[in-house]
GUFIDO-186286 format. One line per field, with one value per residue (C-alpha): residue number from 1; residue in three letters; x, y, z. Coordinates in nm, 4 decimals, decimal comma, padded with zeros to 6 digits. Layout:
! GUFIDO-186286
pos <- c(NUM|...)
code <- c(ala|...)
c1 <- c(X|...)
c2 <- c(Y|...)
c3 <- c(Z|...)
END
This chain:
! GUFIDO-186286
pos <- c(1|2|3|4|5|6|7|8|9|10|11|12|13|14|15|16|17|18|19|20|21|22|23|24|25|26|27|28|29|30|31|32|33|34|35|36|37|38|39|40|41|42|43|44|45|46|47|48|49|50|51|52|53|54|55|56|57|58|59|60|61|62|63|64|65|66|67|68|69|70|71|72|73|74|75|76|77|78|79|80|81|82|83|84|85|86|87|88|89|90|91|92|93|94|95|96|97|98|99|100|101|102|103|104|105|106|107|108|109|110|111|112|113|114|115)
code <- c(unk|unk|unk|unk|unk|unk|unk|unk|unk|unk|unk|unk|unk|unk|unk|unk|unk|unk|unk|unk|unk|unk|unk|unk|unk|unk|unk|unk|unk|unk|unk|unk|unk|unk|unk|unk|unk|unk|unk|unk|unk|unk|unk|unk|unk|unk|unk|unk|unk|unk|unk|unk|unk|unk|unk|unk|unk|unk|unk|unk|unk|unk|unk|unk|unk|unk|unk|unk|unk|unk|unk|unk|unk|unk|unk|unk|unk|unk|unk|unk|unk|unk|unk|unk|unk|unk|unk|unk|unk|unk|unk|unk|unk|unk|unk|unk|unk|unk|unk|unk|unk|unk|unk|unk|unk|unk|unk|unk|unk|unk|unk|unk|unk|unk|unk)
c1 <- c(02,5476|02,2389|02,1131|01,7899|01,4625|01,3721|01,0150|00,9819|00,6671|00,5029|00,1277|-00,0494|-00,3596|-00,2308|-00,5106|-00,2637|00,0284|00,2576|00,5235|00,8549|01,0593|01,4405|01,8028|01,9527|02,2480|02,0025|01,8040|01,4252|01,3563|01,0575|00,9684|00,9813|00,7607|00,5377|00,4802|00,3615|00,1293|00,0892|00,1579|00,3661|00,5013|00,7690|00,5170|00,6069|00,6380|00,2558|00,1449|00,3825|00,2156|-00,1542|-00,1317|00,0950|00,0330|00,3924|00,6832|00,9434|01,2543|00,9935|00,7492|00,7398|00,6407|00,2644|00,0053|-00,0498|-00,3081|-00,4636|-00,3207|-00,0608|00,0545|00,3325|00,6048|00,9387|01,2204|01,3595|01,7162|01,6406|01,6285|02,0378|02,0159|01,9301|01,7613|01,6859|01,5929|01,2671|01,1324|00,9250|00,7080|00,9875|01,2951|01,4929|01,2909|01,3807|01,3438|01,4659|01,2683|01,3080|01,2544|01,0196|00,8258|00,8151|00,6140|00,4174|00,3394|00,2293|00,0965|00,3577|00,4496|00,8331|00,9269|01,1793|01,2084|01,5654|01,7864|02,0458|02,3448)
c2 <- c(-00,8761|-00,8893|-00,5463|-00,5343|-00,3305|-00,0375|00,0985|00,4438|00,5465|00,8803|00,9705|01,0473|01,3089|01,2351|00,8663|00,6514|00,5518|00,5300|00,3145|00,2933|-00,0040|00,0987|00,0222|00,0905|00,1850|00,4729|00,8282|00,8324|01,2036|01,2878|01,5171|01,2768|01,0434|01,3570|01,4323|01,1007|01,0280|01,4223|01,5917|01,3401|01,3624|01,1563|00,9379|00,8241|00,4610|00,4736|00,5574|00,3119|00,0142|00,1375|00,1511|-00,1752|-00,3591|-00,4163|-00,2105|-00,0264|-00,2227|-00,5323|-00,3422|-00,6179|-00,5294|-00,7391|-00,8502|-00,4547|-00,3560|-00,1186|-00,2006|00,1615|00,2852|00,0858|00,2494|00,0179|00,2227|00,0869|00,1037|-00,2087|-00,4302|-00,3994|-00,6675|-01,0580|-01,0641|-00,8704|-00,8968|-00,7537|-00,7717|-01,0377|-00,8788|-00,8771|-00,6624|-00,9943|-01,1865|-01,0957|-01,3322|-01,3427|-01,2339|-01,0666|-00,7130|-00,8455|-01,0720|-00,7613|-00,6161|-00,8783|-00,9426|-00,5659|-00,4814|-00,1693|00,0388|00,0448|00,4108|00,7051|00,7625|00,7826|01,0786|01,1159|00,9969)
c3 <- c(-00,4404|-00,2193|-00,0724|00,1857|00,0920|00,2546|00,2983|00,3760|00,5515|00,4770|00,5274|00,2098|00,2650|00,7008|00,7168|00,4661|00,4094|00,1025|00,1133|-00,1388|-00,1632|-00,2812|-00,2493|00,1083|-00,0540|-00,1900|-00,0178|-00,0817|-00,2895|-00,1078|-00,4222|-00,6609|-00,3950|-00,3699|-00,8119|-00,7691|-00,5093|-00,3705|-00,0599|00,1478|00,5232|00,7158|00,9947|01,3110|01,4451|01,5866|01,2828|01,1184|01,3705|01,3381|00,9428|00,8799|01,2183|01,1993|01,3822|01,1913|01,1127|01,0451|00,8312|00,5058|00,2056|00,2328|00,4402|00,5939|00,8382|00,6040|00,1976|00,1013|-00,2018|-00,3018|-00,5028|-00,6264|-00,7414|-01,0901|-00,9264|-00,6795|-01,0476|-01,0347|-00,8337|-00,9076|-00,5781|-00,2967|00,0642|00,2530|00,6165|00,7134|00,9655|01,2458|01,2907|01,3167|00,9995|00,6158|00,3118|-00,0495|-00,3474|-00,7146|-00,7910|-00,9958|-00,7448|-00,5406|-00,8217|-00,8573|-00,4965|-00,4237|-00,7128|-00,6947|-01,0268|-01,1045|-01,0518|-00,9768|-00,6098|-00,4864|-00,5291|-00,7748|-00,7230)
END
């Protein structure tokens, strides 16, 4: 089964962003974003555009405006593959977890909530 990435935008000390990649079957636990990166906020799509140059619902997970923490949650490697925007609300493509890692430069990590 193939399931889409989603990045979740927060500002980290309000001038950058950090961004988590996870399942969007899956809630982002903004406290377990937070233990790791510190104080963390939800931003708005302005912020999203000036920090990523891309709009939300297209924001992919390289090539940003200004480079943000990058934070892939283990749970996305239950999946052979997995799909991420492409710059464009309308544009995805098809990667590994693991080229995800490689691509960003991203730890894996524990961001999503319980289920």
């Amino acid at each position: 089964m193939r399931w889409a990435c989603r990045w979740v935008r927060s500002p980290r000390a309000w001038s950058s962003t950090t961004s988590t990649a996870t399942p969007s079957d899956r809630r982002v636990d903004e406290a377990k974003v937070a233990g790791q990166v510190g104080p963390v906020g939800r931003a708005d799509a302005a912020f999203v555009k000036q920090q990523t140059g891309f709009s939300i619902g297209g924001v992919s997970p390289v090539a940003h405006a200004e480079p943000p923490v990058v934070l892939v949650d283990r749970d996305l490697f239950r999946f052979a593959e997995v799909w991420a925007a492409a710059g464009h609300p309308n544009g995805v493509f098809r990667l590994r977890p693991d080229d995800l890692l490689r691509l960003t430069g991203a730890p894996a990590a524990d961001v999503v909530e319980t289920a």
